[in-house]
Jmol script that loads the backbone (N, CA, C; Angstrom):
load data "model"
ATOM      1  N   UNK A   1      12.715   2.294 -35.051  1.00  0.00           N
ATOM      2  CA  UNK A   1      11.578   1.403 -35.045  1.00  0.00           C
ATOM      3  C   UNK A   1      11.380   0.908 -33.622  1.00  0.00           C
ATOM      4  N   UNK A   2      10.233   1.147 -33.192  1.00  0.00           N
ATOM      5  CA  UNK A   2       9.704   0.712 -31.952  1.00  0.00           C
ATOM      6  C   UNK A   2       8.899  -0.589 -31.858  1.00  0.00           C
ATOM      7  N   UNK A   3       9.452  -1.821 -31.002  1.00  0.00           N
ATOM      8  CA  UNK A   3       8.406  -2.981 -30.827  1.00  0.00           C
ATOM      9  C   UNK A   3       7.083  -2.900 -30.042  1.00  0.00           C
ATOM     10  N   UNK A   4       6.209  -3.082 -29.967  1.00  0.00           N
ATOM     11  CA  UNK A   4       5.052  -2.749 -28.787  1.00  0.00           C
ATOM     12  C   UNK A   4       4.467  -4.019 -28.287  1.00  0.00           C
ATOM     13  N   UNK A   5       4.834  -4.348 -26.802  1.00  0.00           N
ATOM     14  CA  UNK A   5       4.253  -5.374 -26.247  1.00  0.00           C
ATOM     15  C   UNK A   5       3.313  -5.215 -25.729  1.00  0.00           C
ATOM     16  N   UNK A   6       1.869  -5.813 -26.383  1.00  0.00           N
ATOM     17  CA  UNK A   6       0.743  -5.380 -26.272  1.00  0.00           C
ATOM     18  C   UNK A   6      -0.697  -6.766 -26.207  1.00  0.00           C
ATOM     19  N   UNK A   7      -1.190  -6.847 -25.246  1.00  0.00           N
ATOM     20  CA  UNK A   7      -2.145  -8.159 -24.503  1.00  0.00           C
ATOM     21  C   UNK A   7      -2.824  -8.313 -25.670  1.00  0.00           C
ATOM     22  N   UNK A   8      -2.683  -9.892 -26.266  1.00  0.00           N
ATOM     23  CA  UNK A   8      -2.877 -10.216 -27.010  1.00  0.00           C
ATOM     24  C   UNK A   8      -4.314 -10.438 -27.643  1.00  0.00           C
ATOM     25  N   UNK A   9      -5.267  -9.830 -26.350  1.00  0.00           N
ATOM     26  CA  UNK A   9      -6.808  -9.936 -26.860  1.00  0.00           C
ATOM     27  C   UNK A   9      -7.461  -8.828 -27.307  1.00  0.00           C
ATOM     28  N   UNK A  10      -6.347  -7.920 -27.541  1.00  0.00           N
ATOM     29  CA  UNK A  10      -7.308  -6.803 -28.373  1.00  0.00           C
ATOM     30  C   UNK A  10      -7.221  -6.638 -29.402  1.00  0.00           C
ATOM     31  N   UNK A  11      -8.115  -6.312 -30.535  1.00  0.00           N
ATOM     32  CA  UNK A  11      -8.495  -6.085 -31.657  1.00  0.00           C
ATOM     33  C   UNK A  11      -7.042  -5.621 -32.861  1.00  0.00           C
ATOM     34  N   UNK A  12      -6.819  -6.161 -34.003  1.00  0.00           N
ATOM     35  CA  UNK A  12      -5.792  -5.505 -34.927  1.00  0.00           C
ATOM     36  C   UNK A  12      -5.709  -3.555 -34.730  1.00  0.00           C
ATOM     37  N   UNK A  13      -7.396  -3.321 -34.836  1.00  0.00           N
ATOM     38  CA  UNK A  13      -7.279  -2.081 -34.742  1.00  0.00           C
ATOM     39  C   UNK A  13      -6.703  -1.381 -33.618  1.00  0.00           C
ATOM     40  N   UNK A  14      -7.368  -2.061 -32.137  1.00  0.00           N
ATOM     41  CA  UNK A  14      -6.789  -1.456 -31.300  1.00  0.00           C
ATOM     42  C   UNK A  14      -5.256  -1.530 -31.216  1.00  0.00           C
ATOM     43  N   UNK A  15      -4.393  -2.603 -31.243  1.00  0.00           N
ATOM     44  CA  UNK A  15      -3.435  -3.033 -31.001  1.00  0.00           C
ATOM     45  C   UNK A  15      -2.385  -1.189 -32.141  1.00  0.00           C
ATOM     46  N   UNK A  16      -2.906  -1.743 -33.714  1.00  0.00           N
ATOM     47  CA  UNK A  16      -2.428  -0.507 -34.304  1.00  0.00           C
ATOM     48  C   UNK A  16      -2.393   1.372 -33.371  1.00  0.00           C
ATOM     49  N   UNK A  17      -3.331   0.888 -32.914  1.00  0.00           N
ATOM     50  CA  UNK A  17      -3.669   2.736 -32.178  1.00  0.00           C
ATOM     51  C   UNK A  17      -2.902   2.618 -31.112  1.00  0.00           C
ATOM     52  N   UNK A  18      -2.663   1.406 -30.036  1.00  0.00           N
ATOM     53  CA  UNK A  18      -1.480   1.895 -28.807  1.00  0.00           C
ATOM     54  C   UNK A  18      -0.007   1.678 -29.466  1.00  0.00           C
ATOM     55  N   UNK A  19      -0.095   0.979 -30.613  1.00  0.00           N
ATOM     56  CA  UNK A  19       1.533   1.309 -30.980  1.00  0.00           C
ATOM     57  C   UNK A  19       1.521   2.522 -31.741  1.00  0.00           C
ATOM     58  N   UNK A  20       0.568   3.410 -32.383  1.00  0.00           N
ATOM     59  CA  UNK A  20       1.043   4.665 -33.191  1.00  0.00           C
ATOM     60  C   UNK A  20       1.045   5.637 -31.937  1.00  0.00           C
ATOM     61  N   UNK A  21       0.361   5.653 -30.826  1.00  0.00           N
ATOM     62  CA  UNK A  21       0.386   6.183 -29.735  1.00  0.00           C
ATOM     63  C   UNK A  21       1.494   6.322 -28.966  1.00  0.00           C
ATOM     64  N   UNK A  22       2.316   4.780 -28.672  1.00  0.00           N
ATOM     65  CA  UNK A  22       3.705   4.638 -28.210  1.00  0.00           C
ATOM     66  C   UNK A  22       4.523   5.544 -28.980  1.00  0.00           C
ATOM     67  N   UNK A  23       4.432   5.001 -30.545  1.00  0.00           N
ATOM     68  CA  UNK A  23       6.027   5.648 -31.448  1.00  0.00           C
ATOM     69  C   UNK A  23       5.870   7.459 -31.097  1.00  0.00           C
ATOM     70  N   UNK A  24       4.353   7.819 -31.499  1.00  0.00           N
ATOM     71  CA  UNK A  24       4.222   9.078 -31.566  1.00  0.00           C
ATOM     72  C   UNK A  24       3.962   9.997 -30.103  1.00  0.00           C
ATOM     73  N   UNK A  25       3.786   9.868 -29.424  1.00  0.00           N
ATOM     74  CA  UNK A  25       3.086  10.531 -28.236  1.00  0.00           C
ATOM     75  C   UNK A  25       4.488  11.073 -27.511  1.00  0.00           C
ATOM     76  N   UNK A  26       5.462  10.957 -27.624  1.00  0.00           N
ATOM     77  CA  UNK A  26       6.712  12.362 -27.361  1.00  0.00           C
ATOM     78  C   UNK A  26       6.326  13.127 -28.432  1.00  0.00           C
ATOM     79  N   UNK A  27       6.134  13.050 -29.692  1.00  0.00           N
ATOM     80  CA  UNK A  27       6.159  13.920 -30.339  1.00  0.00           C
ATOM     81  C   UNK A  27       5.057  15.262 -30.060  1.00  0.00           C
ATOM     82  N   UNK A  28       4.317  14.385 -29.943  1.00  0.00           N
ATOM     83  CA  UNK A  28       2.867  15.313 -29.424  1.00  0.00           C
ATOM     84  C   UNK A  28       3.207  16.205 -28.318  1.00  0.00           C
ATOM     85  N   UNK A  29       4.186  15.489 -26.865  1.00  0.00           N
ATOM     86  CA  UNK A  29       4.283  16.149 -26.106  1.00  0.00           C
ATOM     87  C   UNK A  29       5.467  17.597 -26.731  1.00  0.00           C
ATOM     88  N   UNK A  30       6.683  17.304 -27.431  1.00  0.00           N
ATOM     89  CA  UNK A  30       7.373  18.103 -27.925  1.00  0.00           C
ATOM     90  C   UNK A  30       6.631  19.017 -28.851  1.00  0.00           C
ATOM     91  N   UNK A  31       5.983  18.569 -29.829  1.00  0.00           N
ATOM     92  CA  UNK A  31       5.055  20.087 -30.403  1.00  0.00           C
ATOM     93  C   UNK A  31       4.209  21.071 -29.560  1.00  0.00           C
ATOM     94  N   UNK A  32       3.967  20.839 -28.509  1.00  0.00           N
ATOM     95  CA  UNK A  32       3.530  21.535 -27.300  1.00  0.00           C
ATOM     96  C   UNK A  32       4.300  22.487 -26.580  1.00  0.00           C
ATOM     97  N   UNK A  33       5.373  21.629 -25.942  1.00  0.00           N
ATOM     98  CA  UNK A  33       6.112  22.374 -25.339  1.00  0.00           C
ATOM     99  C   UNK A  33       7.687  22.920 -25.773  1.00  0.00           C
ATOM    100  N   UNK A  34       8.229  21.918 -26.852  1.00  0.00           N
ATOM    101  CA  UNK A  34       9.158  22.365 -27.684  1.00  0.00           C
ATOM    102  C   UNK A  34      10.748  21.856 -27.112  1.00  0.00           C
ATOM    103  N   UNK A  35      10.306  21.339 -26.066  1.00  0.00           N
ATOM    104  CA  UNK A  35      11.234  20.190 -25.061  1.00  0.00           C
ATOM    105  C   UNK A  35      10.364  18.929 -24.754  1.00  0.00           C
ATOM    106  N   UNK A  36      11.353  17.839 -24.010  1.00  0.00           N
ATOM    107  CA  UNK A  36      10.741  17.263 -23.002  1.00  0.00           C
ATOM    108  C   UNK A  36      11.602  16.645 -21.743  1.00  0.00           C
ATOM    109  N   UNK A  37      12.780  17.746 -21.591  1.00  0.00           N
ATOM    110  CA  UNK A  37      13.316  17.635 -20.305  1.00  0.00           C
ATOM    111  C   UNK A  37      12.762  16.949 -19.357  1.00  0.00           C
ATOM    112  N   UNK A  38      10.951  17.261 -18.256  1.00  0.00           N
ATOM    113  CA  UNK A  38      10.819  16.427 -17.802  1.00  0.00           C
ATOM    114  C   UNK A  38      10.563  15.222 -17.670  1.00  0.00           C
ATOM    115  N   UNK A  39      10.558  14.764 -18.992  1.00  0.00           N
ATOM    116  CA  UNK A  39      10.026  13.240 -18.729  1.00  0.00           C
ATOM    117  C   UNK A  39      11.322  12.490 -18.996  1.00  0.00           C
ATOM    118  N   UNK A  40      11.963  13.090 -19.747  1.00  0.00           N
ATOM    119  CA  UNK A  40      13.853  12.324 -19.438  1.00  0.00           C
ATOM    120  C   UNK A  40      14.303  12.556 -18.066  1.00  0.00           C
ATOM    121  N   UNK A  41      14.181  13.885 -17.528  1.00  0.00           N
ATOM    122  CA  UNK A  41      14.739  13.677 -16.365  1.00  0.00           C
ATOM    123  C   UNK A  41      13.952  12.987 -15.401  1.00  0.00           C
ATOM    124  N   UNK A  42      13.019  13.156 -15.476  1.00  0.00           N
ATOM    125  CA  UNK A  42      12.155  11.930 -14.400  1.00  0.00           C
ATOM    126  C   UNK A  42      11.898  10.380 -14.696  1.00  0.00           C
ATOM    127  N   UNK A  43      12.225   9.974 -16.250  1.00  0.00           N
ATOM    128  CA  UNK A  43      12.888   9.020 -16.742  1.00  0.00           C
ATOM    129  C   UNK A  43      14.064   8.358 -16.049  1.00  0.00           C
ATOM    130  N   UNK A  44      15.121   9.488 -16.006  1.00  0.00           N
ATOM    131  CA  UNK A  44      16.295   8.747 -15.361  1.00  0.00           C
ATOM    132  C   UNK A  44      16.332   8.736 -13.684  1.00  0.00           C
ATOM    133  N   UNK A  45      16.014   9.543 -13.485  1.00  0.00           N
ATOM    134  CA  UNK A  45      15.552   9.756 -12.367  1.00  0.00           C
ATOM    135  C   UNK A  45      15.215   8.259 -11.334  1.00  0.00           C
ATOM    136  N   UNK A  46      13.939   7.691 -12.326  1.00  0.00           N
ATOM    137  CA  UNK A  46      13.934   6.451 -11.839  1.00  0.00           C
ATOM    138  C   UNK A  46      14.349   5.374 -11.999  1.00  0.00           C
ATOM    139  N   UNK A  47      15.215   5.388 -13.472  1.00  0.00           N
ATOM    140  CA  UNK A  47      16.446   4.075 -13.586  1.00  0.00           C
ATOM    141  C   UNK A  47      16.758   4.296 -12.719  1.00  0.00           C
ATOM    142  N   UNK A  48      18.138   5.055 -12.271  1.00  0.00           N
ATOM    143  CA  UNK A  48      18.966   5.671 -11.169  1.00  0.00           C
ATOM    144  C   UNK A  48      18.561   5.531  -9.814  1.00  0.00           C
ATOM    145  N   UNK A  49      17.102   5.114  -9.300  1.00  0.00           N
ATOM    146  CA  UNK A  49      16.547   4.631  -7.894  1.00  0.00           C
ATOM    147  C   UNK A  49      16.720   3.480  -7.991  1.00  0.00           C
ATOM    148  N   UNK A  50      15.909   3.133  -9.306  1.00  0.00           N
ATOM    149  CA  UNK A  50      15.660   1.279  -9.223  1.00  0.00           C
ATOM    150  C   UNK A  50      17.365   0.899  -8.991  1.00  0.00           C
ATOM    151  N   UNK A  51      18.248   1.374  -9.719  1.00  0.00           N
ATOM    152  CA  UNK A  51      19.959   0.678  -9.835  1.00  0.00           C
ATOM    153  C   UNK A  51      20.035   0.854  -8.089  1.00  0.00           C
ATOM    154  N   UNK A  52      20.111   1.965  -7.888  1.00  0.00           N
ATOM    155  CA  UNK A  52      20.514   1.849  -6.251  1.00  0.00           C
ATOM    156  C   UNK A  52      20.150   1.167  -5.571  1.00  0.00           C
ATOM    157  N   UNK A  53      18.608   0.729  -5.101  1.00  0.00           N
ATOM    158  CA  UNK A  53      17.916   0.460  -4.692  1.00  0.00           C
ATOM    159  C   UNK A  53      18.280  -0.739  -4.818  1.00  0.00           C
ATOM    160  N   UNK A  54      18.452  -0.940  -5.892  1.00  0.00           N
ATOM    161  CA  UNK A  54      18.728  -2.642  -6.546  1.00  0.00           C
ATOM    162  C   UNK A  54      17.317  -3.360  -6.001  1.00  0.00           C
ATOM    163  N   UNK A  55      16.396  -2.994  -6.956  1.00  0.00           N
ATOM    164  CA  UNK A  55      15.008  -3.403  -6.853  1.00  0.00           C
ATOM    165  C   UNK A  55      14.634  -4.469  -7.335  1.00  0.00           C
ATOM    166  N   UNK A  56      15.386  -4.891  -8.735  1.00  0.00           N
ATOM    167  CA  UNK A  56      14.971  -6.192  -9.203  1.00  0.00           C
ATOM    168  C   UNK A  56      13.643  -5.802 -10.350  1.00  0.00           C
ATOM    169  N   UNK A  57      13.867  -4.651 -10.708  1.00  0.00           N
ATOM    170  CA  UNK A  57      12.462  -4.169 -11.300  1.00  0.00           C
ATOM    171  C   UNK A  57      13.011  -4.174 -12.401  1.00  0.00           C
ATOM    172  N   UNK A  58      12.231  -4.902 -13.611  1.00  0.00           N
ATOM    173  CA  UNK A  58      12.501  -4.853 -14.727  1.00  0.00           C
ATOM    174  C   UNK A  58      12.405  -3.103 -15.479  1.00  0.00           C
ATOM    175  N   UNK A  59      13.260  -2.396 -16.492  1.00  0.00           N
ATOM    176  CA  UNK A  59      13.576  -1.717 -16.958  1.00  0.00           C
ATOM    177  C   UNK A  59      13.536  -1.396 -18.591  1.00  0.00           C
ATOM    178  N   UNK A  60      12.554  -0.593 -18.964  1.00  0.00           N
ATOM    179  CA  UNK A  60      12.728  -0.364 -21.090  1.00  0.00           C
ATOM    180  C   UNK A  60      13.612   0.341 -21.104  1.00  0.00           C
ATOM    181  N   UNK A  61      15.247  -0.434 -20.866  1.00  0.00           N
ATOM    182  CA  UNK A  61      16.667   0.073 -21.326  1.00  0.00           C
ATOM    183  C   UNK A  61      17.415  -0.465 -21.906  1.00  0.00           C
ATOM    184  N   UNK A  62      18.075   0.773 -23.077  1.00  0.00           N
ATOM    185  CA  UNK A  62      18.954  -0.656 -24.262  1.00  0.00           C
ATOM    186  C   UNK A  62      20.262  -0.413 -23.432  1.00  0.00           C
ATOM    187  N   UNK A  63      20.204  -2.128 -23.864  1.00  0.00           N
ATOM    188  CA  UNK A  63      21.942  -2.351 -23.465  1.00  0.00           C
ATOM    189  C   UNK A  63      22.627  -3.244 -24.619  1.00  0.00           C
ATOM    190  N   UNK A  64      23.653  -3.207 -24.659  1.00  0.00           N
ATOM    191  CA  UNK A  64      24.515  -4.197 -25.333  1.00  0.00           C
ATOM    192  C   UNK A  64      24.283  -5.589 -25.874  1.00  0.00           C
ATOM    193  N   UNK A  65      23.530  -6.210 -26.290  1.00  0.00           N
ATOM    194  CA  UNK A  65      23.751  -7.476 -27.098  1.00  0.00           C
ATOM    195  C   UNK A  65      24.863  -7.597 -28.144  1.00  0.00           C
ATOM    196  N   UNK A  66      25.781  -8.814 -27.086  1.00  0.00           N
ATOM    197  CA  UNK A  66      27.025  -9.125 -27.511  1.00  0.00           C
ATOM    198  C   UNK A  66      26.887 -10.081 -29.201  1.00  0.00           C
ATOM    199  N   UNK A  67      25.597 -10.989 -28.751  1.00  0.00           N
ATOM    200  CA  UNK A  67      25.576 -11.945 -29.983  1.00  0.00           C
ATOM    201  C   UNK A  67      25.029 -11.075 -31.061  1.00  0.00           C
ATOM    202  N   UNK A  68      23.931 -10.030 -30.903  1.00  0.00           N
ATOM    203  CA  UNK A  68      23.553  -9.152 -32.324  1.00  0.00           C
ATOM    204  C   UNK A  68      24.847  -8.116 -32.356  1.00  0.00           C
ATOM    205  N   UNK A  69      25.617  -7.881 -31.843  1.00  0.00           N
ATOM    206  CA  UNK A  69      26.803  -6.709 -32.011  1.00  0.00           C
ATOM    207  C   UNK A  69      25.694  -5.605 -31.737  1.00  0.00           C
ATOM    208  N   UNK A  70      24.742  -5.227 -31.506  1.00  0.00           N
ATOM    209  CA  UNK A  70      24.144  -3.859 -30.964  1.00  0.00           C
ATOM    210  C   UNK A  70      23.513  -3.080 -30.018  1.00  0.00           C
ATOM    211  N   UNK A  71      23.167  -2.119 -29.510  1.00  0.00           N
ATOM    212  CA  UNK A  71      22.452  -1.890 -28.470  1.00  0.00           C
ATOM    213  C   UNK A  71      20.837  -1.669 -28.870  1.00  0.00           C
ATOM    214  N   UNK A  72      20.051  -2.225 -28.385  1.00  0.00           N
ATOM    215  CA  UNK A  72      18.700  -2.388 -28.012  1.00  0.00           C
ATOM    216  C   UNK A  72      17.956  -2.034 -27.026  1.00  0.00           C
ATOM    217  N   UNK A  73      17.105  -1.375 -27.117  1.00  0.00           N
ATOM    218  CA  UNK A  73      16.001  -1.927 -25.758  1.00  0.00           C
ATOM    219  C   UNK A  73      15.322  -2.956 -25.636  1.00  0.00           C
ATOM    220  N   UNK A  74      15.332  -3.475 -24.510  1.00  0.00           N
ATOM    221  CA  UNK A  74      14.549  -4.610 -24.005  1.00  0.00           C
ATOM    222  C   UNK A  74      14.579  -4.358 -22.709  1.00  0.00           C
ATOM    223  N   UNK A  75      13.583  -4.790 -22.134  1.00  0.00           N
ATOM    224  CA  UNK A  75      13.166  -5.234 -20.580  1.00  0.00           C
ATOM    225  C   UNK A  75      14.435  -5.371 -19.719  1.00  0.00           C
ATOM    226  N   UNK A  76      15.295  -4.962 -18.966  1.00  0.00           N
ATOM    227  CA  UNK A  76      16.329  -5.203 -18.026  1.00  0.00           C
ATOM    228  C   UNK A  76      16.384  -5.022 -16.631  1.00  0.00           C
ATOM    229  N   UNK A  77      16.692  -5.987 -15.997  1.00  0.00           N
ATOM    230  CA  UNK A  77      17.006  -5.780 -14.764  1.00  0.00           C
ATOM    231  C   UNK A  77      18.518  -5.546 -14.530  1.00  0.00           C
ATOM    232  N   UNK A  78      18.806  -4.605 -13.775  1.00  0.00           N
ATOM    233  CA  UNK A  78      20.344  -3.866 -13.601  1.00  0.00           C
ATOM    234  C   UNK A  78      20.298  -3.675 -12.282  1.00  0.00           C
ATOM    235  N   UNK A  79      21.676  -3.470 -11.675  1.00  0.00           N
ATOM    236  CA  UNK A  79      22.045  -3.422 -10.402  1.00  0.00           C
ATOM    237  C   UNK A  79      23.684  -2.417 -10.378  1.00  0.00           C
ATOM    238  N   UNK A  80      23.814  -2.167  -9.558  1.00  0.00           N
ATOM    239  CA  UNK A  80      25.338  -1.189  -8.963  1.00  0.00           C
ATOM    240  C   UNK A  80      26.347  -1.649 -10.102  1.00  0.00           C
ATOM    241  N   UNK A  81      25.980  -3.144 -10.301  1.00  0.00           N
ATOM    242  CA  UNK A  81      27.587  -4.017 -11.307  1.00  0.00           C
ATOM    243  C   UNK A  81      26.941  -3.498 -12.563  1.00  0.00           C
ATOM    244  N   UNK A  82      25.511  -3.512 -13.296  1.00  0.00           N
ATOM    245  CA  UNK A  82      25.248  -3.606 -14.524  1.00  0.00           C
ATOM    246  C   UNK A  82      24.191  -4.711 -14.679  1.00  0.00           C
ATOM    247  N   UNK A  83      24.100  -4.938 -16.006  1.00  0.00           N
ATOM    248  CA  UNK A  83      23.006  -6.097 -16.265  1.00  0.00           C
ATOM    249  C   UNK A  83      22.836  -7.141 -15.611  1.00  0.00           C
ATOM    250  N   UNK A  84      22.055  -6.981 -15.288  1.00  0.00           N
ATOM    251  CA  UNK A  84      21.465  -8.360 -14.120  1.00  0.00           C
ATOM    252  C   UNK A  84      21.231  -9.710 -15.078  1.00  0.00           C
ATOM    253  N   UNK A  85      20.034  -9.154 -15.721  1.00  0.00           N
ATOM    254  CA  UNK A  85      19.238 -10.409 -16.684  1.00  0.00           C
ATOM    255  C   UNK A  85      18.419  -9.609 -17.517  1.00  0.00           C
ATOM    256  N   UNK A  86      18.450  -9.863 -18.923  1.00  0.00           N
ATOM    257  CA  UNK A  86      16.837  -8.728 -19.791  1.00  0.00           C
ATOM    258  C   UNK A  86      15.861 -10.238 -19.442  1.00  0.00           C
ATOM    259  N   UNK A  87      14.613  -9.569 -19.420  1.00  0.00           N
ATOM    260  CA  UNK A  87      13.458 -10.484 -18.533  1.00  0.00           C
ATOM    261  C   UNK A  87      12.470 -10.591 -19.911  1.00  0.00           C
ATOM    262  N   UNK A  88      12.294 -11.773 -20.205  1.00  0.00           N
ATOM    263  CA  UNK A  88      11.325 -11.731 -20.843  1.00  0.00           C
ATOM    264  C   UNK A  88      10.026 -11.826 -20.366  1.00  0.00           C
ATOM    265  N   UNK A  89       8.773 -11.436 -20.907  1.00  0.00           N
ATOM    266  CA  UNK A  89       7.329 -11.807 -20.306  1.00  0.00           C
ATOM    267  C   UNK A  89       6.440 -12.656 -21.498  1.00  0.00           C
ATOM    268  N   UNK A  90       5.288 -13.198 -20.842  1.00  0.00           N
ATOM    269  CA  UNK A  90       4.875 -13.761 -21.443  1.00  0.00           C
ATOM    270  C   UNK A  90       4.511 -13.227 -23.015  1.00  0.00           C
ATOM    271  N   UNK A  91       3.767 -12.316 -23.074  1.00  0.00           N
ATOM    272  CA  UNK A  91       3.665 -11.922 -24.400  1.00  0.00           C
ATOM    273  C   UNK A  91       4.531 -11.672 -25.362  1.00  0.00           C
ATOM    274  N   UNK A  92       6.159 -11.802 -24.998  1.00  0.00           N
ATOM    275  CA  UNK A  92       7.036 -11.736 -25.968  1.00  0.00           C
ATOM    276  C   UNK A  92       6.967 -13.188 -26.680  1.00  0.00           C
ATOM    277  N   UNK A  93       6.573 -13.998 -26.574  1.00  0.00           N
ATOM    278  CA  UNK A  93       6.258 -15.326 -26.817  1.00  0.00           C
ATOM    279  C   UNK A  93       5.622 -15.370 -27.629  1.00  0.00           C
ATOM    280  N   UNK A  94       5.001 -14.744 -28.597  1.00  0.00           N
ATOM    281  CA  UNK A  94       4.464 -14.046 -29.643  1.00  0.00           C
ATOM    282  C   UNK A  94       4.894 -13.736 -30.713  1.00  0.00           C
ATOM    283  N   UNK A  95       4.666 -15.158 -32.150  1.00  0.00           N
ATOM    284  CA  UNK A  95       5.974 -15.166 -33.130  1.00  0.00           C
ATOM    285  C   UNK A  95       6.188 -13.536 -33.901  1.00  0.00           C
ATOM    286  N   UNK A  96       5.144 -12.515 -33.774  1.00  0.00           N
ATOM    287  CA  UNK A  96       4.825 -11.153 -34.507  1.00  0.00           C
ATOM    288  C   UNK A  96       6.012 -10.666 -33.671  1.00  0.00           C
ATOM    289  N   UNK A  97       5.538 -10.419 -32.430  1.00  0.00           N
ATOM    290  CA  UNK A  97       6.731 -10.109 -31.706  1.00  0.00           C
ATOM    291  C   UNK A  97       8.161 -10.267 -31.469  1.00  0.00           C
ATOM    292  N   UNK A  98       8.371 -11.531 -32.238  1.00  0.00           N
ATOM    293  CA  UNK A  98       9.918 -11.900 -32.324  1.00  0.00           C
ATOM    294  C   UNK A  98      10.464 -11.279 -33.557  1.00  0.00           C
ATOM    295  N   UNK A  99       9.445 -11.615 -34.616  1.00  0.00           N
ATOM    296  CA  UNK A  99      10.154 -11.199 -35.605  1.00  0.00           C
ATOM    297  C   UNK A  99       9.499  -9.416 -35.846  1.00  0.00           C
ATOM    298  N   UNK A 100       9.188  -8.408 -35.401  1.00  0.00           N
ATOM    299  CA  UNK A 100       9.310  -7.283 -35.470  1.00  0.00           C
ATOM    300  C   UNK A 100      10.525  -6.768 -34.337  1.00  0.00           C
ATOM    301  N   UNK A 101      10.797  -7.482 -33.351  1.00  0.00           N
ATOM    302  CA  UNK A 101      12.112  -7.616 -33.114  1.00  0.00           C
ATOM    303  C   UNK A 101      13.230  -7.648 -33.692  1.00  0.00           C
ATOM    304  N   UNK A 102      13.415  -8.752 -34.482  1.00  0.00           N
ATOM    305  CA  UNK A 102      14.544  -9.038 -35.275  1.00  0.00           C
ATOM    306  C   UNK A 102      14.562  -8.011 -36.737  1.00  0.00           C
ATOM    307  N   UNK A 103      13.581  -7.376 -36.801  1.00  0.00           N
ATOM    308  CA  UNK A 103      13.313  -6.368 -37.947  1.00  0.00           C
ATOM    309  C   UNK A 103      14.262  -4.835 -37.065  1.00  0.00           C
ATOM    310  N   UNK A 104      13.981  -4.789 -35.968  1.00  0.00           N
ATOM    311  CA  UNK A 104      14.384  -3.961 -35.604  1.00  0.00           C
ATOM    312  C   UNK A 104      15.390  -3.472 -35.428  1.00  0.00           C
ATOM    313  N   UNK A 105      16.085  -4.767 -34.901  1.00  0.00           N
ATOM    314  CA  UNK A 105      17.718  -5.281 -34.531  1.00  0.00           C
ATOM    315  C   UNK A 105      18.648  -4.972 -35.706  1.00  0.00           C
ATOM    316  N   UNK A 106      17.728  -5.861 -37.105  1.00  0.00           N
ATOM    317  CA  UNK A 106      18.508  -5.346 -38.786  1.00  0.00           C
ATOM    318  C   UNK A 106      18.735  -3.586 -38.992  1.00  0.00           C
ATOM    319  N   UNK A 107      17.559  -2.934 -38.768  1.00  0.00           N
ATOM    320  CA  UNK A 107      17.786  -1.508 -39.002  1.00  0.00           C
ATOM    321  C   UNK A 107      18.412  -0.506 -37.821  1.00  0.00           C
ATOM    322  N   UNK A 108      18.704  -1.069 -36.828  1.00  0.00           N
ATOM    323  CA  UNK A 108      19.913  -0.731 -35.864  1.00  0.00           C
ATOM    324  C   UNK A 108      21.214  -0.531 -36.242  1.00  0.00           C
ATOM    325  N   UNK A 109      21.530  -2.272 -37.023  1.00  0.00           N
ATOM    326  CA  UNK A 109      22.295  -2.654 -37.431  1.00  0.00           C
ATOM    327  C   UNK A 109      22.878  -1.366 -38.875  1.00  0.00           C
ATOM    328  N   UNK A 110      21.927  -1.534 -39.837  1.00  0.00           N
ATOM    329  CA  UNK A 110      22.234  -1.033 -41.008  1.00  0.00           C
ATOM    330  C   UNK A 110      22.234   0.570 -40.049  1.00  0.00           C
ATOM    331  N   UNK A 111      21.257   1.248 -39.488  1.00  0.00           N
ATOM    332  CA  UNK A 111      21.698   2.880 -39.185  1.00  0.00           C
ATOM    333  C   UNK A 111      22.985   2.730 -38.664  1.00  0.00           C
ATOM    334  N   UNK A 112      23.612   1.634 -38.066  1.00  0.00           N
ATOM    335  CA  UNK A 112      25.063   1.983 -37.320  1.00  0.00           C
ATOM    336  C   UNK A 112      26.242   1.921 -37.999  1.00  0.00           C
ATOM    337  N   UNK A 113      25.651   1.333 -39.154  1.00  0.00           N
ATOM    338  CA  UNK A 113      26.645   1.019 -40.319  1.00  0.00           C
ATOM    339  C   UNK A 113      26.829   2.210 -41.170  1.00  0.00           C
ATOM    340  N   UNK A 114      25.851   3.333 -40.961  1.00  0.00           N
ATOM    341  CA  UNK A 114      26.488   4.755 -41.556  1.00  0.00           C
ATOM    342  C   UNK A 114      26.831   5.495 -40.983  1.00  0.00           C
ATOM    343  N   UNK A 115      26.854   5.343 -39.845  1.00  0.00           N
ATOM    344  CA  UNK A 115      27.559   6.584 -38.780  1.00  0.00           C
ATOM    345  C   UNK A 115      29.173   6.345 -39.544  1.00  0.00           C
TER     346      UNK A 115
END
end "model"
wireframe off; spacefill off
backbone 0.3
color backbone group
């Protein structure tokens, strides 16, 4: 399950079409080409600058949340040591947004519980 942080003045409809767009649009690219090597490797590619660089640039990478016991994505800033700070922005401020969060976090939870 994917959260989508998305400016809060557009339409239910629109808002629905850039999150089915987000969840789905690797897929689209993989029925095409049947990989998608480059966009992972040019994915990491640029974690791996920003860490060096130590840019201060916020990051959509899961890391560890000690208090939920799981790994997530969220917004992170990272450096050479590791987690800097996950950054919130304004639109996470957004009670839909918290709690399709915490929806997310539960079914993390429960998929990790059948491995």
């Amino acid at each position: 399950m994917k959260v989508a942080v998305i400016d809060l003045d557009l339409s239910k409809s629109q808002k629905d079409e850039l999150l089915s767009k987000s969840r789905y649009g690797s897929w689209s690219i993989f029925n095409v080409k049947k990989y998608t090597s480059f966009g992972i490797a040019i994915s990491v590619l640029y974690i791996l600058k920003t860490i060096w660089n130590e840019t201060g640039q916020a990051l959509p990478v899961s890391t560890y949340d000690s208090k939920e016991g799981v790994f997530y994505s969220y917004p992170t800033i990272l450096s050479r040591e590791g987690v800097v700070s996950k950054v919130d922005f304004p639109l996470m401020n957004d009670l839909n947004y918290k709690e399709e969060l915490k929806k997310s976090i539960k079914r993390i939870r429960e998929n990790k519980s059948t491995i």
